[in-house]
Gaussian input, Z-matrix of N, CA and C with variables (Angstrom, degrees):
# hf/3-21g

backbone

0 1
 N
 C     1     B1
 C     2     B2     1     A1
 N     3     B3     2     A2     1     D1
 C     4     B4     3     A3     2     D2
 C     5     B5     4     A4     3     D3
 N     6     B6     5     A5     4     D4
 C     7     B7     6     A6     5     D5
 C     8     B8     7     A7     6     D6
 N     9     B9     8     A8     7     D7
 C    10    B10     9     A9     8     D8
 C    11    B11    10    A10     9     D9
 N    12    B12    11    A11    10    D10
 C    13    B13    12    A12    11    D11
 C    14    B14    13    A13    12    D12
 N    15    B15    14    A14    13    D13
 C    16    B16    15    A15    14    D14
 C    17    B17    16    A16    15    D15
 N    18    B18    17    A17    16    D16
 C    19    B19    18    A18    17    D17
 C    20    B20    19    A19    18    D18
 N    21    B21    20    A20    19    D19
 C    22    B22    21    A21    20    D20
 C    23    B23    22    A22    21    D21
 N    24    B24    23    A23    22    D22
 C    25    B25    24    A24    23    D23
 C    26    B26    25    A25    24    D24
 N    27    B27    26    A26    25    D25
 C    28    B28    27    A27    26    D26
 C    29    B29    28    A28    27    D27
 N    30    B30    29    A29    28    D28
 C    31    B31    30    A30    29    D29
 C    32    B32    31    A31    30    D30
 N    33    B33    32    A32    31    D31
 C    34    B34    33    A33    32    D32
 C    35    B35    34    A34    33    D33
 N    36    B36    35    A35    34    D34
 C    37    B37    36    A36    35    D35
 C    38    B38    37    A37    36    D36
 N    39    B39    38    A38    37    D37
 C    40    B40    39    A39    38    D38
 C    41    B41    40    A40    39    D39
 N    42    B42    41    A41    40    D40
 C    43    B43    42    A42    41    D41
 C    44    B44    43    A43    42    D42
 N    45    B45    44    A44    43    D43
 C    46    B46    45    A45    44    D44
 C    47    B47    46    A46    45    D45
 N    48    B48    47    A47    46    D46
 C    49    B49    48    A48    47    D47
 C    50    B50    49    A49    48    D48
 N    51    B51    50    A50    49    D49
 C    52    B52    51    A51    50    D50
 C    53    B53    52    A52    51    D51
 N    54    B54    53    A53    52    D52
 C    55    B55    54    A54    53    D53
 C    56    B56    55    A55    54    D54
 N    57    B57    56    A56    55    D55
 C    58    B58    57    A57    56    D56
 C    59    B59    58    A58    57    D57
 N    60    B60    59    A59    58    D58
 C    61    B61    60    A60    59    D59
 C    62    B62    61    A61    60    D60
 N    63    B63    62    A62    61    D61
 C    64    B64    63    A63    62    D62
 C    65    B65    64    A64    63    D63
 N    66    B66    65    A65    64    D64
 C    67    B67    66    A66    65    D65
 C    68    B68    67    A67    66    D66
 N    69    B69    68    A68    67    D67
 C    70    B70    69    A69    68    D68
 C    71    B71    70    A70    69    D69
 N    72    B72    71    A71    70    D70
 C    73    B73    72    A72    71    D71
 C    74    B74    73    A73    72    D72
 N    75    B75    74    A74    73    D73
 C    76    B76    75    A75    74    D74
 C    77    B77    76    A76    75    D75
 N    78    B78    77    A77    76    D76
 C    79    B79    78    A78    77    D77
 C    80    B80    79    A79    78    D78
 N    81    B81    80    A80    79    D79
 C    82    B82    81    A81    80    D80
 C    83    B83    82    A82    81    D81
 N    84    B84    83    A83    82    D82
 C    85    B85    84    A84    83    D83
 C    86    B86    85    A85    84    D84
 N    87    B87    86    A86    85    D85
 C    88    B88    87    A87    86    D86
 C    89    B89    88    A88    87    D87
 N    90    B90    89    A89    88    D88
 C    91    B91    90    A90    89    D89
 C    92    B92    91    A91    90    D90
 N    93    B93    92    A92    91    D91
 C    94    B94    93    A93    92    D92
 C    95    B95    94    A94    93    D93
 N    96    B96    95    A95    94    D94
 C    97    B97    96    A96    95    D95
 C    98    B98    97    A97    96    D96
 N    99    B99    98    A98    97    D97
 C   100   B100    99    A99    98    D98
 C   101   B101   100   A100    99    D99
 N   102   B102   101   A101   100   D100
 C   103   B103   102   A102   101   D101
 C   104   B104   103   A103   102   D102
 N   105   B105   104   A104   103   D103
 C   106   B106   105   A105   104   D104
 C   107   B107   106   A106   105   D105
 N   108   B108   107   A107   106   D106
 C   109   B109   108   A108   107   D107
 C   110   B110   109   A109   108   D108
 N   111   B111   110   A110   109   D109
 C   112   B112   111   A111   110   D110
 C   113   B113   112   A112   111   D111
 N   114   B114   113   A113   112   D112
 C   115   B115   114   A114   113   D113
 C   116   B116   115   A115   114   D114
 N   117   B117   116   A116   115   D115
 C   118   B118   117   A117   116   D116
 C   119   B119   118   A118   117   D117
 N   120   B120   119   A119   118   D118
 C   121   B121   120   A120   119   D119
 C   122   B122   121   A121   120   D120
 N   123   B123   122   A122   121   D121
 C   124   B124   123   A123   122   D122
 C   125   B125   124   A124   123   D123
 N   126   B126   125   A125   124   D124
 C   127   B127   126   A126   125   D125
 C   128   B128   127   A127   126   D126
 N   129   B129   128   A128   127   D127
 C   130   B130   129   A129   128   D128
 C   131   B131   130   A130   129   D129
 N   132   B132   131   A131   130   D130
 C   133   B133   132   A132   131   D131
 C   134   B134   133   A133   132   D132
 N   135   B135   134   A134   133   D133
 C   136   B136   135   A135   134   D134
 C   137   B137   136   A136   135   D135
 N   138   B138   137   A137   136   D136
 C   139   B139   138   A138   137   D137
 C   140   B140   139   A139   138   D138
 N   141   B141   140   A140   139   D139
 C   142   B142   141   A141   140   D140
 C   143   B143   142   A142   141   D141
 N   144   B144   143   A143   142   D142
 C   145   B145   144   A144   143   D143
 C   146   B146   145   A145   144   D144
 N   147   B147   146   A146   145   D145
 C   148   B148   147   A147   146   D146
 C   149   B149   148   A148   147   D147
 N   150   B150   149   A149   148   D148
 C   151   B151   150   A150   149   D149
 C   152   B152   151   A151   150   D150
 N   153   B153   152   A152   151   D151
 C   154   B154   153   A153   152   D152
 C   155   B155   154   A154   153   D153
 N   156   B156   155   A155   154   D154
 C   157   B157   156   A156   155   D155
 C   158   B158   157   A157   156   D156
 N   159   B159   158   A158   157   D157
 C   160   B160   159   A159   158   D158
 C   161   B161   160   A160   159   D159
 N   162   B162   161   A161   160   D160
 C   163   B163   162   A162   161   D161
 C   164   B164   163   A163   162   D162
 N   165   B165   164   A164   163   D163
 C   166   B166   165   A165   164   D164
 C   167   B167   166   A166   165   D165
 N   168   B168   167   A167   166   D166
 C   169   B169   168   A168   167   D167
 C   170   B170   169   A169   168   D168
 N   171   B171   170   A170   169   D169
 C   172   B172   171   A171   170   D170
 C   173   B173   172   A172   171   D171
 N   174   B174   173   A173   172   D172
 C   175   B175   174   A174   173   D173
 C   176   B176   175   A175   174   D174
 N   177   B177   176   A176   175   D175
 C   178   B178   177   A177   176   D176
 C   179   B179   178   A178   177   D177
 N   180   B180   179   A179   178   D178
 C   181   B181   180   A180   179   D179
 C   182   B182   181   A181   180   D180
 N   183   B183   182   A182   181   D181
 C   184   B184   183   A183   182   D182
 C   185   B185   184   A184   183   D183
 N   186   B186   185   A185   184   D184
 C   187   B187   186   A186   185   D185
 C   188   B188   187   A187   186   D186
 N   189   B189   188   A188   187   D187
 C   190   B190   189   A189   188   D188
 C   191   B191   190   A190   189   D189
 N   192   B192   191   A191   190   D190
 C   193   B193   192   A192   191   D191
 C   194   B194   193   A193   192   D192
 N   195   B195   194   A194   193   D193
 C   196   B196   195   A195   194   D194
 C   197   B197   196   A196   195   D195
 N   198   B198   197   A197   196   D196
 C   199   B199   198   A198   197   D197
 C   200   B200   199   A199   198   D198
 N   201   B201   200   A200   199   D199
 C   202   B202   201   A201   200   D200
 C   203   B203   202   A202   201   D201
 N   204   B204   203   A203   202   D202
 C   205   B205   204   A204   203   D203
 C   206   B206   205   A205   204   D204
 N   207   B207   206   A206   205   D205
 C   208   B208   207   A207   206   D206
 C   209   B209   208   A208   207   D207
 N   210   B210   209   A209   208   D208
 C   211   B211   210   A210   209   D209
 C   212   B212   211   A211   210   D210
 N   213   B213   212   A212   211   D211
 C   214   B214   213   A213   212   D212
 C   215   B215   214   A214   213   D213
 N   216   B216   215   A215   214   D214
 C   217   B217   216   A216   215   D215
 C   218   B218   217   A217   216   D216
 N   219   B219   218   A218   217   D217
 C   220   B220   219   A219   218   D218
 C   221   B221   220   A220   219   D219
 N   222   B222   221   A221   220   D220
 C   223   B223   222   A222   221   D221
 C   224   B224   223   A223   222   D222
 N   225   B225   224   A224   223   D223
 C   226   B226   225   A225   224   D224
 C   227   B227   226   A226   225   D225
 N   228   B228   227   A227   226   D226
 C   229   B229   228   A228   227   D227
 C   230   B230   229   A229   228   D228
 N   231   B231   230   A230   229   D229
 C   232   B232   231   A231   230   D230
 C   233   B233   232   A232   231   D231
 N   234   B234   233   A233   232   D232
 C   235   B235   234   A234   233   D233
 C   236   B236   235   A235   234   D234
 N   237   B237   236   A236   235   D235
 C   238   B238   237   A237   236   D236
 C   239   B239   238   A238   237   D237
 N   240   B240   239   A239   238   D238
 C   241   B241   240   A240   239   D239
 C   242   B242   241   A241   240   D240
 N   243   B243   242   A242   241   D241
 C   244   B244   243   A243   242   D242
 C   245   B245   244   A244   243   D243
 N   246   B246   245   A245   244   D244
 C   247   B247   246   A246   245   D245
 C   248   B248   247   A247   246   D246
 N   249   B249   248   A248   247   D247
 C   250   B250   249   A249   248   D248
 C   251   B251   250   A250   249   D249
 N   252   B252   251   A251   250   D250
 C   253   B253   252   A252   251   D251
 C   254   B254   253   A253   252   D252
 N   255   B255   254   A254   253   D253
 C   256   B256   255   A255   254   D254
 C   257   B257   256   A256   255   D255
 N   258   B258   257   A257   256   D256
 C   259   B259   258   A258   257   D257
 C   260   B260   259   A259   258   D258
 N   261   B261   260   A260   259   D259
 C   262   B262   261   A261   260   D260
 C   263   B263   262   A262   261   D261
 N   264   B264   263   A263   262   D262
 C   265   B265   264   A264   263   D263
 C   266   B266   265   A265   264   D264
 N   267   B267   266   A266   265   D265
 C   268   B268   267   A267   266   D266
 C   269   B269   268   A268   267   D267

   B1=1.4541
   B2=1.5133
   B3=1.2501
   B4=1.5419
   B5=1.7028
   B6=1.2806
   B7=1.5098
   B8=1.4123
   B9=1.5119
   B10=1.3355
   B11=1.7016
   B12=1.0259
   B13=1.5349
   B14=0.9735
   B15=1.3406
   B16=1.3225
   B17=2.0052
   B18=1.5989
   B19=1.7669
   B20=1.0507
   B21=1.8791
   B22=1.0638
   B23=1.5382
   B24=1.4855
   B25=1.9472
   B26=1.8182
   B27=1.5831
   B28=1.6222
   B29=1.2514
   B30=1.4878
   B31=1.6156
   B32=1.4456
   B33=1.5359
   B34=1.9173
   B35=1.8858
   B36=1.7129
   B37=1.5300
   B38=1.6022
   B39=1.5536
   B40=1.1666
   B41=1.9306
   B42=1.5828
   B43=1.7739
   B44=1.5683
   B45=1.2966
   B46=1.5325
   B47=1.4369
   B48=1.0201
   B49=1.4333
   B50=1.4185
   B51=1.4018
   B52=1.3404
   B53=1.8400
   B54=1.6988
   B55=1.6208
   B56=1.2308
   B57=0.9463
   B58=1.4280
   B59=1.6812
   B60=1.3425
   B61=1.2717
   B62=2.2074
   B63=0.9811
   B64=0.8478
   B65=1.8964
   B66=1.0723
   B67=1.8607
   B68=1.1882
   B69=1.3579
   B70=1.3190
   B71=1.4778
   B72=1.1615
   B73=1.1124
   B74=1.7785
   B75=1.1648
   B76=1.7009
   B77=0.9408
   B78=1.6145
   B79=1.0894
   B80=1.5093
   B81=1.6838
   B82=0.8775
   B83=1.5294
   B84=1.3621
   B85=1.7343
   B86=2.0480
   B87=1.1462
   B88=1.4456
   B89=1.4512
   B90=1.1677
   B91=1.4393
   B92=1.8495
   B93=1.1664
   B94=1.2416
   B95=1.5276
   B96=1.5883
   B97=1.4509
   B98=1.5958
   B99=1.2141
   B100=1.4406
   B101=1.6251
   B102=0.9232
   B103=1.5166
   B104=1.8233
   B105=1.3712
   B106=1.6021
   B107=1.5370
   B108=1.3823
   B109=1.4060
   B110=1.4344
   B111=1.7743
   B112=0.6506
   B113=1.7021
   B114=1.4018
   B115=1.2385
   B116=1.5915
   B117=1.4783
   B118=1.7419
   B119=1.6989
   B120=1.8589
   B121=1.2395
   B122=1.4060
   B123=1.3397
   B124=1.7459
   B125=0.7697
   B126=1.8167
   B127=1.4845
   B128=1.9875
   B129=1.1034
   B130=1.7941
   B131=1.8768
   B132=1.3094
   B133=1.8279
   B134=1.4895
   B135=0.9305
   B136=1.2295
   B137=1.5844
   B138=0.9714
   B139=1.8382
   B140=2.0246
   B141=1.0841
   B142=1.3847
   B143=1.9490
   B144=1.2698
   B145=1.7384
   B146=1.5648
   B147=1.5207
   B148=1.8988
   B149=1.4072
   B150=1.4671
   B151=1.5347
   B152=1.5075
   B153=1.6355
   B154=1.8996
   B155=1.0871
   B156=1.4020
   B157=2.1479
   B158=1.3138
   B159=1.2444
   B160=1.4372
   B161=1.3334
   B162=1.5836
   B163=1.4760
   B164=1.5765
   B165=1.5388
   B166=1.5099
   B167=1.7533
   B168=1.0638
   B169=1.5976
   B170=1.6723
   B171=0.9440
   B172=1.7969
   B173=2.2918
   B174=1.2453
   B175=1.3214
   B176=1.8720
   B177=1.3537
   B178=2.0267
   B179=1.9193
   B180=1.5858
   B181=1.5445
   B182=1.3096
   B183=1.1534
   B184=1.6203
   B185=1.5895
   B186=1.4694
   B187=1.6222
   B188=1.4893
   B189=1.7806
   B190=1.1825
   B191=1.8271
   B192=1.6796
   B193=1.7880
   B194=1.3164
   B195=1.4564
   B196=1.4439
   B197=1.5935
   B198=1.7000
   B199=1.0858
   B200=1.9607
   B201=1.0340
   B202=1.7506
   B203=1.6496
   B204=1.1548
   B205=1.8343
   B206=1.4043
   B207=1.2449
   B208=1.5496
   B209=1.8796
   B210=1.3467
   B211=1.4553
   B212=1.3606
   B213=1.6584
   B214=1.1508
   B215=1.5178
   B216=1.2660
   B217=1.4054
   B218=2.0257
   B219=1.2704
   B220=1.7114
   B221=1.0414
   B222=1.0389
   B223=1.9493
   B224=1.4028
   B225=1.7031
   B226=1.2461
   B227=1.6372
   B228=1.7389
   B229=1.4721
   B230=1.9105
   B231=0.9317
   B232=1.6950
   B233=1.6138
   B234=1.5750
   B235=2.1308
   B236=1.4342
   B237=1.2276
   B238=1.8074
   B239=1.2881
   B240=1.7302
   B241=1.7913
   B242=1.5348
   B243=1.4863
   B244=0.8904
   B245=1.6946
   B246=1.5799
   B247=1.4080
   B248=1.5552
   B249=0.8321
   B250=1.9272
   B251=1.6600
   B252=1.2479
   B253=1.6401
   B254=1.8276
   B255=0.9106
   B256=1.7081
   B257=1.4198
   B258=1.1216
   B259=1.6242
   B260=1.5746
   B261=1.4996
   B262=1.7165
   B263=1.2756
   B264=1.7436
   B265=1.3633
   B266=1.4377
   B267=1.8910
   B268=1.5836
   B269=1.4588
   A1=107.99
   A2=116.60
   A3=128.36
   A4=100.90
   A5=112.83
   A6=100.07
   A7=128.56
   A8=126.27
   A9=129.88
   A10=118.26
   A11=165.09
   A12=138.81
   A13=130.06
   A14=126.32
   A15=129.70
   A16=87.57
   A17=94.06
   A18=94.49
   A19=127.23
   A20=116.27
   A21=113.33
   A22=140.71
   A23=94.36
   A24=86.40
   A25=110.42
   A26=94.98
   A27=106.55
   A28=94.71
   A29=83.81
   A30=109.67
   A31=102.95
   A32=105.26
   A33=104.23
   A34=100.16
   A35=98.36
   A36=71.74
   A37=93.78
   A38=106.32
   A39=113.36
   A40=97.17
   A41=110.59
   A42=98.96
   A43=94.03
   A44=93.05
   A45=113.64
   A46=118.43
   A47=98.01
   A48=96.47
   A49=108.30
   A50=117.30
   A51=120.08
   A52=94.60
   A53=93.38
   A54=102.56
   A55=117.72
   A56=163.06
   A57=151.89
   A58=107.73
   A59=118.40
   A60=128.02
   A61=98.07
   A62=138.66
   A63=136.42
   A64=122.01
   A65=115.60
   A66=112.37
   A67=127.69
   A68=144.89
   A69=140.90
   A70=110.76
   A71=115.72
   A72=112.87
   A73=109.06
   A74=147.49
   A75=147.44
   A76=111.65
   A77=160.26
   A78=140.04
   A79=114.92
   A80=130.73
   A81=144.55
   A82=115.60
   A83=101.90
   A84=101.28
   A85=94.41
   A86=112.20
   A87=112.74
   A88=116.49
   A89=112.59
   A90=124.02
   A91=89.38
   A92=126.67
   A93=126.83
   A94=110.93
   A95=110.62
   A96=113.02
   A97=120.00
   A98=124.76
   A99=138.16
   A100=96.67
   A101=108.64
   A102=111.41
   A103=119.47
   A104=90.87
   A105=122.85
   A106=91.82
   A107=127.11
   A108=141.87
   A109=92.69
   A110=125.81
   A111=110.63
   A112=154.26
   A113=89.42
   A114=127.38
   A115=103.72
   A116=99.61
   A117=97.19
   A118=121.60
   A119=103.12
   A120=96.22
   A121=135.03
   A122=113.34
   A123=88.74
   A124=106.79
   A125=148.28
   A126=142.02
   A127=95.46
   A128=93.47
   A129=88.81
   A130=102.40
   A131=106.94
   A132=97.87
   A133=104.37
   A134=130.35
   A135=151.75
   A136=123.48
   A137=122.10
   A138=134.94
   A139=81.21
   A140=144.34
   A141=130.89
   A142=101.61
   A143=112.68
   A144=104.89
   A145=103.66
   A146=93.46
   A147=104.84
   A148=97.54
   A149=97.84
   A150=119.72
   A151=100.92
   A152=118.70
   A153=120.94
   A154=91.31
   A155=108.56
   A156=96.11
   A157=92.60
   A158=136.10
   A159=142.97
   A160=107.28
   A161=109.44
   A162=121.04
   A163=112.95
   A164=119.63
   A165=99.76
   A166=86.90
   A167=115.40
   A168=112.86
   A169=100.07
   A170=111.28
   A171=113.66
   A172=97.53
   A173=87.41
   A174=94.78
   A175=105.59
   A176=85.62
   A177=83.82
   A178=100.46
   A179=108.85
   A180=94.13
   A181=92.50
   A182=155.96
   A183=139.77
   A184=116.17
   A185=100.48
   A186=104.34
   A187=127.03
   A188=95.82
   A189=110.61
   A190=81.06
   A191=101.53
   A192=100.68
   A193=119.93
   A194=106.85
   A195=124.00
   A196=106.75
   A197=116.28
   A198=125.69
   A199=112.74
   A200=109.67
   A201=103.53
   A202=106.52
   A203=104.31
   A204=106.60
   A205=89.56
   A206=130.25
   A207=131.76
   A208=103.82
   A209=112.04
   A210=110.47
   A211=121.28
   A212=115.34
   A213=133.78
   A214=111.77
   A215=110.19
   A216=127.36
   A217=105.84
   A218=99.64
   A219=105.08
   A220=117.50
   A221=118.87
   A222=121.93
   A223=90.47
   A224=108.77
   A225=132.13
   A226=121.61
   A227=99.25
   A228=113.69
   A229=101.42
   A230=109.39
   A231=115.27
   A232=100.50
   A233=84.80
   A234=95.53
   A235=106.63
   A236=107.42
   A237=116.88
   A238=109.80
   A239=100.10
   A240=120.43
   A241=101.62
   A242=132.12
   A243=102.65
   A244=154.87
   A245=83.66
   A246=132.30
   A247=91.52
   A248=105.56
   A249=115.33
   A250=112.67
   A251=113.51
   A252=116.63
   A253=97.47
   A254=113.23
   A255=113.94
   A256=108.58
   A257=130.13
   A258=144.31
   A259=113.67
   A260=97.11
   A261=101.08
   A262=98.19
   A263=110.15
   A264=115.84
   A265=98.83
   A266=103.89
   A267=109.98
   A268=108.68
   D1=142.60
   D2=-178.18
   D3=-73.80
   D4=121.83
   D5=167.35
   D6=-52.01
   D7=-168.81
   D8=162.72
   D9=-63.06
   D10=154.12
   D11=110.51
   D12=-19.47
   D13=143.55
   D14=-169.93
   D15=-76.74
   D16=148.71
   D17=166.00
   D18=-107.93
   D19=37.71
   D20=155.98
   D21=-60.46
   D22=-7.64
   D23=167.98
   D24=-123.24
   D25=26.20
   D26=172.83
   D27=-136.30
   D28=152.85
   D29=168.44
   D30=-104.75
   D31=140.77
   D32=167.73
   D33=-125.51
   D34=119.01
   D35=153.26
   D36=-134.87
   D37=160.00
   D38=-162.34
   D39=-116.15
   D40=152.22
   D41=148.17
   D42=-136.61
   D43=138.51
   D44=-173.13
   D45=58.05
   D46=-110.52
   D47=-179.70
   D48=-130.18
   D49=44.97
   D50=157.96
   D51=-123.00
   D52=-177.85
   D53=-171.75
   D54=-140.28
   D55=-139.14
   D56=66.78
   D57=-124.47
   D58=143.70
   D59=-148.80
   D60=-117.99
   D61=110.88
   D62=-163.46
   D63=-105.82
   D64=91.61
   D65=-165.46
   D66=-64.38
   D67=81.63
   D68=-165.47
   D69=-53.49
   D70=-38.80
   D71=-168.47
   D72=-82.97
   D73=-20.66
   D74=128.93
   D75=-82.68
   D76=5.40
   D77=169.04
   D78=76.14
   D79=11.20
   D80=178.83
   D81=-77.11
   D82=132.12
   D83=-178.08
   D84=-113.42
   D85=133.58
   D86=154.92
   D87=-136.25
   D88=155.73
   D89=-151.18
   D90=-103.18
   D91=160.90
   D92=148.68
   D93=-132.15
   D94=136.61
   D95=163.07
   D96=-79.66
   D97=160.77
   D98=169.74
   D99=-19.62
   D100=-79.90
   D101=-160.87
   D102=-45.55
   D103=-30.04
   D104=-163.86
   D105=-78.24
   D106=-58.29
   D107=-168.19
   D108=-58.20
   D109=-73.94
   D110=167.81
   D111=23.67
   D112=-85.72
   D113=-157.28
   D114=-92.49
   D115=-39.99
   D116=174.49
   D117=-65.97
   D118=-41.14
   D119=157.06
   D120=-67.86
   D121=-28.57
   D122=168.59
   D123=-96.80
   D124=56.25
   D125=124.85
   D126=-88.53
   D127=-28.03
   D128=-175.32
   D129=-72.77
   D130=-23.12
   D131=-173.01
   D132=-102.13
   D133=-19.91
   D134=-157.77
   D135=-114.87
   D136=17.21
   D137=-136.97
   D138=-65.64
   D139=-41.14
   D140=-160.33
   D141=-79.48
   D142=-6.30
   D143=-169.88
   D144=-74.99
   D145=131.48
   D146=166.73
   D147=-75.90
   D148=167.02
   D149=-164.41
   D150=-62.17
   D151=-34.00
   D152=164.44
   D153=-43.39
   D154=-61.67
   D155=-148.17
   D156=-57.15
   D157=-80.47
   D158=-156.12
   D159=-26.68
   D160=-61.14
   D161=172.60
   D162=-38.90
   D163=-41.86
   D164=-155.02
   D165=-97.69
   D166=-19.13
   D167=-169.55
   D168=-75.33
   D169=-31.31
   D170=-179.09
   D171=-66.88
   D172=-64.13
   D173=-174.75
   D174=-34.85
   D175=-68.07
   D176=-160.79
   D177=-52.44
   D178=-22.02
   D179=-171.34
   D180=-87.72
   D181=-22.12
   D182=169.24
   D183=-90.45
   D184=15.41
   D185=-174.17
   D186=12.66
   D187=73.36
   D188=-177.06
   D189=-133.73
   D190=147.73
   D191=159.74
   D192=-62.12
   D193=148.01
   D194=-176.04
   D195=-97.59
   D196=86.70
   D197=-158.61
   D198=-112.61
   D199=158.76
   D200=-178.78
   D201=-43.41
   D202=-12.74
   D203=-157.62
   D204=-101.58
   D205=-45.89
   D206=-167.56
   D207=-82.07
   D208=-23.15
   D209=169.52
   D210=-78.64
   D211=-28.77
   D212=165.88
   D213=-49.41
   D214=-57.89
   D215=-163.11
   D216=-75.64
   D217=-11.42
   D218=162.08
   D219=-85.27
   D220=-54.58
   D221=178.75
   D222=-33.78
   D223=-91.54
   D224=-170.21
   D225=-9.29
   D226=-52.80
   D227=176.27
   D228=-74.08
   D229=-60.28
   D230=171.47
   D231=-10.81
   D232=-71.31
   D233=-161.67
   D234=-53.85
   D235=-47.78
   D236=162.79
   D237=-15.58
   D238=-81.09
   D239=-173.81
   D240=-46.45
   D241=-65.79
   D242=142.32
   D243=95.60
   D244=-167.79
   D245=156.10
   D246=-47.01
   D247=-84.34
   D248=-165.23
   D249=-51.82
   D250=-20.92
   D251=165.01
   D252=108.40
   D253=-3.28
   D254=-176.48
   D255=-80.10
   D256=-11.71
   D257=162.66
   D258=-120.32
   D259=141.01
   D260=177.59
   D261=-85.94
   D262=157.35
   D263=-172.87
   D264=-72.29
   D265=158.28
   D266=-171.29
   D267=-84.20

């Protein structure tokens, strides 16, 4: 798995468990939901987990099953992170 980016040219501030992540360098604001936040921090603590690990480590901490649909729904957010520059490409 590609780690996080460093956020030296973003700002994150979060409340609760939402975020929004702010890009100095484009002027880009993106929002992250729970799941999204999530998920960005454990690619940020975690930088060696495959998209399984991530998947099952998200699951047991939101104690929800780690199902084809809930692994699906990581990639998906992954490509997001991303897409948006908050993850290095894999």
């Amino acid at each position: 798995m590609a780690p996080a980016t460093p956020l030296a040219s973003r700002l994150l501030k979060s409340w609760g468990d939402e975020a929004v992540v702010y890009d100095t360098a484009s002027g880009d604001t993106h929002y992250l939901k729970p799941l999204t936040l999530a998920l960005y921090q454990l690619c940020h603590d975690h930088p060696g987990y495959t998209s399984v690990d991530l998947a099952a480590a998200l699951a047991a901490r939101l104690e929800v099953a780690n199902t084809p649909q809930f692994q699906e729904s990581i990639e998906d957010t992954l490509a997001s992170l991303r897409t948006i520059g908050l993850l290095k490409p894999a």
